[in-house]
N, C-alpha and C positions, 0 to 999 in steps of 0.2 A: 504494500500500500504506500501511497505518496504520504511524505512527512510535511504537515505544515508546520508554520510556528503559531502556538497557541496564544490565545488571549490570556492572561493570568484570573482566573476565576473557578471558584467550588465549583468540582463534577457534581452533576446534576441527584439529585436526592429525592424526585420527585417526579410525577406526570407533567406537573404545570412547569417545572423547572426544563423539561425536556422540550415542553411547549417554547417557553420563552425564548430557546436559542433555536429555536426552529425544525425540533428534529420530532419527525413521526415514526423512528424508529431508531432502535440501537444496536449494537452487536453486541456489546460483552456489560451482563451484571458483576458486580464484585460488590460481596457478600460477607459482613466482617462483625466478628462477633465485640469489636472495642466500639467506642463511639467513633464519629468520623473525624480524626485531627488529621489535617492535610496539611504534614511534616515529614523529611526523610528519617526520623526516627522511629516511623509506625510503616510495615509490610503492608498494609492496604493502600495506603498512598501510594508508595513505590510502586506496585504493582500497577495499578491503576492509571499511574501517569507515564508509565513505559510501554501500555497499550495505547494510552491518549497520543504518545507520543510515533506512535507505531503507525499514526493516523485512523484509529477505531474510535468511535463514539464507546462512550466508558458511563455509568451510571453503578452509582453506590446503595445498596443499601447495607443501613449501619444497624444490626439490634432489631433486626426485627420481632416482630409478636410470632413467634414460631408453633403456638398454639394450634393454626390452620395454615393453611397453604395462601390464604387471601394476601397477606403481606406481602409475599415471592411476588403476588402477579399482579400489584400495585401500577407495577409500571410496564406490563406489557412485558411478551413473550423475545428474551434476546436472538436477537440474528444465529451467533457462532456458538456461543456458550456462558455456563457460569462458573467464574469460578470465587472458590470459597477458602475462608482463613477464618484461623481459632480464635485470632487477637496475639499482641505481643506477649502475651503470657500467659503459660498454659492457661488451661481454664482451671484446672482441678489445683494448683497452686494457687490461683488467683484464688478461689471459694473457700480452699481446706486448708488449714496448720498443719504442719507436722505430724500434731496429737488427732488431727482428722477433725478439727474443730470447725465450725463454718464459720468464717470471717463477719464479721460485718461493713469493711470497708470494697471498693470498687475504685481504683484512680481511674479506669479507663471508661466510670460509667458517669451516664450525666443523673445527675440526683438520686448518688448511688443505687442506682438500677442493678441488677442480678441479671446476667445470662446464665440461662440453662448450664447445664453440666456438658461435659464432651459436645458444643454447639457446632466444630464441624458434622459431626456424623448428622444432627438434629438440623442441621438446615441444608444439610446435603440430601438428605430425605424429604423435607420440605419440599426442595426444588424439585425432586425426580415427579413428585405429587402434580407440583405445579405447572411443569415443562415435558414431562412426557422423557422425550427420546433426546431433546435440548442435551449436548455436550457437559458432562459437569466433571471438574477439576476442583481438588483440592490440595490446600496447602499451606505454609505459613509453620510454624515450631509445632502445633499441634500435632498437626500430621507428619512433618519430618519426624519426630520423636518416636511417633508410632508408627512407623512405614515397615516394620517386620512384626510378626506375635511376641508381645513383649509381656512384662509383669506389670500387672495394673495395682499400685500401693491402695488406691482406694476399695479397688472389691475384690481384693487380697487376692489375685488366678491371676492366670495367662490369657489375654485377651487376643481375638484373631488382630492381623492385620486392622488399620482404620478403613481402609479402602475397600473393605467387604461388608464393615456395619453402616460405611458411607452409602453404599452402592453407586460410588462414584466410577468414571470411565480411567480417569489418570488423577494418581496424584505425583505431586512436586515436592520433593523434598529440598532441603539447602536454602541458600540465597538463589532465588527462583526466574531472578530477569532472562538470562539465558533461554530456563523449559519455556518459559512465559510468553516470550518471542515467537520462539519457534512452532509451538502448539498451536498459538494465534495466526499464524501466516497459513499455515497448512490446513486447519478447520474453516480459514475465509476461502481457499480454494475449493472448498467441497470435500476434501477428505474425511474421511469418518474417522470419529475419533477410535476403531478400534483397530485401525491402522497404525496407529502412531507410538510403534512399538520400540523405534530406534534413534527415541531421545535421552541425550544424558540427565542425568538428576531429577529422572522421574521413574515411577514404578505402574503396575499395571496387573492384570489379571486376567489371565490365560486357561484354554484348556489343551493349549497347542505350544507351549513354551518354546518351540523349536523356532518358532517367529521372531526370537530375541536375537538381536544383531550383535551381540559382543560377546565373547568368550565367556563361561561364564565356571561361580562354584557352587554346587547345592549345598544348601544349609539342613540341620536338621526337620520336619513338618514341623506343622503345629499342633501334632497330635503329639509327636516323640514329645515336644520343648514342654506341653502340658502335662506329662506323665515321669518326665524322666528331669532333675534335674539337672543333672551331666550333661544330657543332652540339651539345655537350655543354654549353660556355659557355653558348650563349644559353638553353640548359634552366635550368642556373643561376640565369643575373641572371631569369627569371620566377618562376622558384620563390622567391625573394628579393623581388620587386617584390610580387607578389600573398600574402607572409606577412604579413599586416594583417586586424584582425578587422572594419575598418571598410568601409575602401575594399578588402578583398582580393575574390577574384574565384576561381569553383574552375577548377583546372589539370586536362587530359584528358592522357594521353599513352599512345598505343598499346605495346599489347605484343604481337607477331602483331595476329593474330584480336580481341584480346580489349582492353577500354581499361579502364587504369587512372583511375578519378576521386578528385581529391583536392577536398574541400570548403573551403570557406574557413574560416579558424582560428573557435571559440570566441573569444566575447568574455570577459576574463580576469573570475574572478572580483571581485566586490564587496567591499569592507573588510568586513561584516558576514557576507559567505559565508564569506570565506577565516577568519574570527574563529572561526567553526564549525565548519569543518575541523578547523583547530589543536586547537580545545577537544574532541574525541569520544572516547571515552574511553580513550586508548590505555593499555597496560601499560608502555611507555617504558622497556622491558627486552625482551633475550634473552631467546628462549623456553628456559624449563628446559630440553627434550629436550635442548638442545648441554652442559649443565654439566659431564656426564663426558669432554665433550670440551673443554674449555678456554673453554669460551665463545666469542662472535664480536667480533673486537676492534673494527671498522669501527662500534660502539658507542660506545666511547671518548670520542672526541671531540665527539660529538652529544648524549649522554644530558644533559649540564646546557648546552645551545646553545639558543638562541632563533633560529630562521627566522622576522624579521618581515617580509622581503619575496620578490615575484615578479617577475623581468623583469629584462632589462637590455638602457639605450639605450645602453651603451657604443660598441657598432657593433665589438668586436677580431675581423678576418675569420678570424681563424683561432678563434675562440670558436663550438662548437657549440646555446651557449646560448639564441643569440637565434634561430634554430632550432628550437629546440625548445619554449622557453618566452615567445618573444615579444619585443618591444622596450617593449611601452606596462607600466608600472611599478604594480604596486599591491601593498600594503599592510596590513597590521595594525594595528586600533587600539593604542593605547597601554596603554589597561586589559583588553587581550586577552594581552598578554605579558606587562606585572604579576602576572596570574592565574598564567599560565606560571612564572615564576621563585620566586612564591609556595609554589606547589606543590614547588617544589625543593625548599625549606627543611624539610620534612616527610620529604624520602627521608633513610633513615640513610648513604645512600652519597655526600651532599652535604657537602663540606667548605668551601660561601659561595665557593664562586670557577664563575662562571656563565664558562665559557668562550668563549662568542662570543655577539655582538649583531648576527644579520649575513645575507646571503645573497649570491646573484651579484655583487653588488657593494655593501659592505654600509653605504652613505650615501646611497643611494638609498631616499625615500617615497614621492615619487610623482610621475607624468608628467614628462614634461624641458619639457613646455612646454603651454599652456590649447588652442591650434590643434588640435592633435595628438587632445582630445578628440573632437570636431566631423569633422576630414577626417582621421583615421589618421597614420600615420608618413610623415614624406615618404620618396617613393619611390626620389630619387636625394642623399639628403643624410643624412649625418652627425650629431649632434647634439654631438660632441666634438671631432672630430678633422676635419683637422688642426688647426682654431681653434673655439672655442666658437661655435654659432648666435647670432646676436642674442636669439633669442625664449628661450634657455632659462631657465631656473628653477633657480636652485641655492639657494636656500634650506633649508638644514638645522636651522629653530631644532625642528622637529617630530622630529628623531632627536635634540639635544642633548637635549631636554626626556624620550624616551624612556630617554635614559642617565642621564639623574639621578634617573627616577624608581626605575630599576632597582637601582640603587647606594645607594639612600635604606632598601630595604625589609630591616627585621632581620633578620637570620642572613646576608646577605649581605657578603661583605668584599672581596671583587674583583668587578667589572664587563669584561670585555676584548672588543678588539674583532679580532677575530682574520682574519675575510673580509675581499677586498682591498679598498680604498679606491680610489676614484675621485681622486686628488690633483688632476688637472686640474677635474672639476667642485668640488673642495673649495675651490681657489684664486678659481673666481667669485663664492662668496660669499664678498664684500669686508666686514671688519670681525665674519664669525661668531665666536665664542667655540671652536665644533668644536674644531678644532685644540688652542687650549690646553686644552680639558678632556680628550680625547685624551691628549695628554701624558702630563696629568697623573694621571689615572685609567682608563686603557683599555688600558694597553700596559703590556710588562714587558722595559726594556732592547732592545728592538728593534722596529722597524716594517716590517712585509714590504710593498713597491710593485713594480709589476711596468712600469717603460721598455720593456721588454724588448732595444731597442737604441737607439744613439746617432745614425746614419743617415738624415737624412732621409727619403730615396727609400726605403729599407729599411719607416719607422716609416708612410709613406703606404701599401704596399701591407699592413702589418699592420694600418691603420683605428687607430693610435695617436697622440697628442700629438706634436711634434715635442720632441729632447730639452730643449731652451733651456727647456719648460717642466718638464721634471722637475729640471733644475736650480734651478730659481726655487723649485719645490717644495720639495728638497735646502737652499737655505738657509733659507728662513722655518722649515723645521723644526730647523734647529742652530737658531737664534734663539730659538725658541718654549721651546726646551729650557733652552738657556742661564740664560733670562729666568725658568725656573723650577725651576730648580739643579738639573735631570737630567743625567745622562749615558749618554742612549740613542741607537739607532742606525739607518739606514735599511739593510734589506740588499733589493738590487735584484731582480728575478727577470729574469733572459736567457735570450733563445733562439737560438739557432742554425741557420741554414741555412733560413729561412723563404724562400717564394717570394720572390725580387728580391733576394736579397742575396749579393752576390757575395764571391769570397774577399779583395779588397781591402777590401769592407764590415767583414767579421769583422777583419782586421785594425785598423783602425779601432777596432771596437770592444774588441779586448786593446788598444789604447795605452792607451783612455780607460783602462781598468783597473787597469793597472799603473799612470796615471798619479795614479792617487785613491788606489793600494793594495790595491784589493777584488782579493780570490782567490777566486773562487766555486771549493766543492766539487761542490757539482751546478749542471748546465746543461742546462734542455729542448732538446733536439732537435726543428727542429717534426718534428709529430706529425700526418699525412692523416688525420683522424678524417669520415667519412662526411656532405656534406650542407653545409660551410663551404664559403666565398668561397676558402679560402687553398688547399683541396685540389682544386679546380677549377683554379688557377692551376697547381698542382704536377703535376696529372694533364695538364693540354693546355697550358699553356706562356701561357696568355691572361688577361689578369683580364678578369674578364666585368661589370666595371663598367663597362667601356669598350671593351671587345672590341678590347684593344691588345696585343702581345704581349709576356711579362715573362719573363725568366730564374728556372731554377727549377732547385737543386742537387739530383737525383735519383740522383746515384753512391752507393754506400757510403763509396767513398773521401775521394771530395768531401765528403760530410758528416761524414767522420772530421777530414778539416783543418780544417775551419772549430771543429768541437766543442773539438781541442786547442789553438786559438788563445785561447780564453779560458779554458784552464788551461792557459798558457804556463810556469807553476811547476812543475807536476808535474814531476819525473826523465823518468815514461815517457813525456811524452809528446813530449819534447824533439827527438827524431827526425823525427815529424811537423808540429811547429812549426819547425824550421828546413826541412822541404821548404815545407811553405807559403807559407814566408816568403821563397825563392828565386822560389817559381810566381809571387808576387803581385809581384814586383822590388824586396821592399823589404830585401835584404841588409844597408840600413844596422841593424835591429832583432837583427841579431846580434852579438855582440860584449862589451864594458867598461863601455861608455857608462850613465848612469843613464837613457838610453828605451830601452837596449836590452832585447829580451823573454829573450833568452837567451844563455848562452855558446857560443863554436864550437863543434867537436867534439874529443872529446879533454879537454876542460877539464869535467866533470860534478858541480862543484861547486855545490852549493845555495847561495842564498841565504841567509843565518840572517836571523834575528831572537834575539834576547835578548838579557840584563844582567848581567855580568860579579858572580861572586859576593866573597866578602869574611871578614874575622873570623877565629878561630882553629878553626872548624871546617872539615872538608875541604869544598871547593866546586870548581866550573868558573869557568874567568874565559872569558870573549869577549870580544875587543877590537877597534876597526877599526886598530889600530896597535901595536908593538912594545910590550913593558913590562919594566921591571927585576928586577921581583918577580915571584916563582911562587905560585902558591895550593896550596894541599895537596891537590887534585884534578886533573882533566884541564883543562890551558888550550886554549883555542879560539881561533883568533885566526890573520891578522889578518882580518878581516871588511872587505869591499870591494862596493860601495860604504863610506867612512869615514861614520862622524855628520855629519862638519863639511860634506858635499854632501848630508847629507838619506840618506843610507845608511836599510838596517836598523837600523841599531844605534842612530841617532836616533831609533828610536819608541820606543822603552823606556824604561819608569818603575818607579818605585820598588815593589814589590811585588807586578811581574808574575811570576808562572808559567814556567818557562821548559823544555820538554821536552828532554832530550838525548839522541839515538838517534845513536850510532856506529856501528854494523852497519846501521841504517836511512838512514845518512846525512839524520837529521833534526835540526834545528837549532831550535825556534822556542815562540812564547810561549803558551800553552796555557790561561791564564788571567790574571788581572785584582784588584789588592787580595788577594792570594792567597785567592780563589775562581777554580776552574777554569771555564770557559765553552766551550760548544759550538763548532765550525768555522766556523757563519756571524756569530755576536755576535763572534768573536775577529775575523774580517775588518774586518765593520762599524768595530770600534774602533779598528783598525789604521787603516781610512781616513780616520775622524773627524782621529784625529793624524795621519795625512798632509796634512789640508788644512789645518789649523791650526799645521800646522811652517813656523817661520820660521829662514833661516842667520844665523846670531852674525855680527857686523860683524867684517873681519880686525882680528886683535892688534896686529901690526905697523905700524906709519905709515910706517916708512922703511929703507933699509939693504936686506943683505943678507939676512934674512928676512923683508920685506917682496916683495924679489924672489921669492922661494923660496916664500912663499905663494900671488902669483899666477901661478906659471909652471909648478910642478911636478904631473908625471904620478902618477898611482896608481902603486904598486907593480904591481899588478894588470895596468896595461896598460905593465908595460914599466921604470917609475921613472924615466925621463926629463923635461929641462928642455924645455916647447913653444919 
């Protein structure tokens, strides 16, 4: 089809809408189960405007009433086809916690609105209602995730293929512009969609699999993977081995009668393709219809962000990403997001602060290594973990030089980089600048990294770093900071309960905790998200890297201990961190002690934190010891651990915050320079001075309080001489 150049204006959302620009017909619905924000941050836009762009009339519906088929046929029967997508997040994430709890919140819905559950399948079957024999395609993270028989966390089995409870013609898996293209061109010519068996990074369903155009490996059925859980593994590690655009291979796997064929990935976009994407002419707003409902907030954060990359070679098995969007890394040119950020400076709703410079991992421009171009991704290796490859590539001077040119262009005043950083690849490039410009220009009082744990064995089967180096990381960053008179903070991200980690693990990982200071208010629970290495581990007890077998905390309960082991502070959860702590034999972590996590029972005193007030105005005093004087408010006191062993009361400085909840039994310091600070920067900074607290040499040199210095018990445990 002829490409024109568009008008900049929302695809049509309506009959009357379709009236207005004159069209008494269209070719392609797209079908989305987010609200409609027309940003290159959300897969229905993308798509949508790479058909608009394709030269097809494109019509959205967003959410529809999937109760009947009336919705689908609002606007009239499409020419070519529909095609459909889950939303940028699953859906069964987006509804359920971990613990399977149903959320109450929606960012991607307008007046938080609920979609259905699994809403590809549910509006994929809408349309078949609606349209008869109409071409329907799906796609989008839903269905990439689900595009073999996989393990469903929520109704605990092995569910077929999506593509068969769809009863869709094709689905798309990956970044989809490519199938999307291609699909489109061939169904405007008349081809029947059950021709179109020899597209890459799509799958399809056969009774004649001999149709398939590429070489190919059978996987096990989907009757073996539901009976056998070995046989689940080893579907797995192929469906893994063969995800490579180069060297991959397409996967068969029976279902009955009928064989699913998955084709080998798309090869990822071009610098110059993906520059074109980005650039089409999107509206980079909410569509009006949501305004008298509050708007869709899942905007927010995206509307001033730059996505300049795709891919990630991180390898984390519990990351859905490289799944879905691949391991081999590409890119945006430099004067393609200049454009980008440019264009910000023009919206009235831009206040110069460009919220993130970033994507999957957002220090990553291209390939981890020149091999990789030539023979694909190796098959049984890593490229991070547990130790850097020889052959990679860390070279970042092409994202520093992208941050300064970003940071350079007027009306702009902040630059941040807000997506996670890769620290272990950061640390190979020996001598980059990164880092300190980071510091000093990309961050604001805190930098999110994700260890996720301290554990060895734990951090191998999560495809992570071992911790020794996010320690290494942890200093050169005080360093960096130091060196350039900040005082910012690293707050960790942790998870809980992932395949291989036992309750002695988590233990472990609260000492470290308590031993640094850090209280995480939130802790991920892993999370079986459909189609990862870690929920294969989780669902059959096996990692299928090795087809060895691994322990895997699948209780409720079990995963309630380990989650309050590292909120060992919380009141409520102190019940279940001392059962923990009996299960796992290590009793001595209860008690007085400074590594102990908690008091016995009976004793439900908090911890504090704060600094004793002062002057002639009423105040609170805290103390870790007796005092003569009374303050003209409530005294608190005496606070145990003391300062002089590095207590609570030893982190407090001049000018901190300090909240005081008596009926809440809360004790602690709530901000900083008196500005108050969020839960996670008040941790962060608690830990910074915890590591940089050092104990005062004793007073005494001799005599009777020089005894009494080194002999005498806390009050706390007793006031006795050892």
């Amino acid at each position: 089809m002829k490409k024109k150049k568009i008008e900049k204006a929302f695809l049509p959302v309506s009959k009357d809408e379709m009236v207005e620009r004159g069209w008494y017909y269209y070719d392609f619905l797209v079908v989305t189960a987010d609200a409609y924000i027309d940003h290159p941050s959300f897969g229905t836009a993308i798509i949508a405007r790479v058909l608009e762009h394709e030269g097809y009339r494109v019509a959205v519906l967003a959410q529809p009433d999937w109760h009947s088929a009336d919705a689908f046929r609002a606007m009239g029967r499409p020419r070519y086809g529909v095609m459909i997508g889950g939303g940028n997040i699953d859906s069964m994430v987006a509804h359920y916690t971990a613990a399977k709890k149903r959320r109450t919140q929606d960012l991607y819905s307008p007046g938080n609105r609920m979609r259905p559950d699994r809403p590809t399948i549910v509006y994929a079957n809408r349309c078949r209602e609606a349209f008869g024999d109409v071409p329907i395609v799906v796609g989008g993270l839903e269905a990439s995730l689900r595009r073999f028989a996989h393990y469903d966390y929520w109704d605990d089995k092995v569910r077929r293929a999506l593509i068969f409870d769809a009863q869709a013609d094709l689905l798309v898996y990956g970044m989809g512009e490519y199938a999307t293209r291609e699909i489109a061109r061939r169904l405007s010519k008349g081809e029947k969609a059950d021709t179109l068996t020899d597209i890459r990074g799509t799958a399809f369903v056969t009774r004649t699999p001999e149709v398939c155009a590429f070489d190919h490996v059978e996987c096990p059925s989907y009757e073996e993977v539901c009976g056998d859980k070995h046989a689940y593994a080893l579907a797995t590690k192929l469906e893994y081995e063969e995800h490579d655009p180069i060297r991959g291979k397409a996967l068969w796997q029976a279902h009955g009668r009928d064989t699913l064929v998955v084709n080998p990935p798309a090869m990822p976009l071009s610098r110059e393709e993906l520059d074109e994407v980005a650039e089409l002419p999107y509206m980079r707003e909410v569509h009006p219809m949501y305004d008298a409902l509050g708007g869709v907030a899942a905007i927010e954060e995206v509307r001033f962000s730059v996505a300049h990359n795709r891919g990630c070679f991180g390898g984390c098995n519990f990351c859905s990403l490289a799944f879905h969007q691949g391991r081999m890394i590409t890119s945006r040119s430099i004067e393609s997001c200049v454009r980008e950020v440019e264009g910000f400076t023009h919206d009235p709703k831009f206040k110069g602060y460009v919220h993130d410079v970033g994507g999957p991992s957002a220090n990553f421009r291209h390939p981890s290594c020149k091999d990789q171009l030539k023979r694909g991704m190796c098959r049984n290796k890593n490229c991070l973990a547990p130790y850097p490859c020889k052959n990679l590539d860390p070279d970042h001077s092409e994202y520093v030089e992208l941050l300064r040119r970003l940071r350079a262009i007027p009306g702009v005043k902040k630059v941040f980089v807000r997506s996670g950083i890769r620290y272990d690849y950061l640390l190979e490039d020996k001598g980059s600048p990164f880092l300190s410009e980071l510091v000093k220009y990309h961050i604001s009082g805190q930098l999110k990294v994700a260890p996720e744990h301290c554990v060895a064995g734990v951090l191998d089967y999560m495809g992570k770093p071992h911790f020794d180096v996010f320690e290494k990381f942890w200093d050169k960053y005080r360093s960096v900071n130091e060196k350039n008179g900040r005082e910012q903070y690293l707050v960790p991200y942790l998870m809980s309960s992932h395949p291989g980690c036992t309750l002695e693990d988590a233990v472990q990982l609260a000492e470290f905790l308590h031993s640094t200071g850090h209280k995480p208010e939130q802790v991920q629970d892993f999370y079986p998200t459909p189609g990862t290495l870690s929920t294969c581990m989780y669902y059959t007890g096996i990692d299928p890297r090795d087809m060895t077998p691994v322990f895997a905390e699948t209780t409720p309960h079990g995963k309630e201990l380990q989650r309050a082991l590292l909120q060992w502070f919380r009141p409520d959860k102190k019940k279940l961190v001392i059962e923990a702590l009996k299960k796992a034999g290590r009793e001595d972590l209860i008690g007085y002690g400074p590594k102990c996590l908690v008091r016995p029972y009976g004793d439900d005193r908090a911890m504090p934190h704060g600094k004793s007030g002062g002057g002639k105005k009423p105040s609170a005093a805290q103390t870790g010891g007796r005092r003569n004087d009374a303050p003209r408010g409530g005294p608190i006191g005496p606070v145990s651990p003391e300062a002089a062993v590095g207590g609570p009361i030893a982190l407090v400085e001049e000018g901190d915050l300090i909240r005081i909840d008596v009926p809440g039994r809360v004790l602690a310091i709530v901000g900083v320079k008196g500005e108050e600070k969020t839960p996670g920067e008040i941790d962060a900074i608690l830990a910074a001075r915890r590591a940089r607290w050092q104990a005062k040499p004793p007073k005494y040199k001799k005599g009777l309080l020089k005894r009494y210095t080194e002999h005498a018990v806390s009050p706390m445990k007793g006031a006795y001489m050892e």
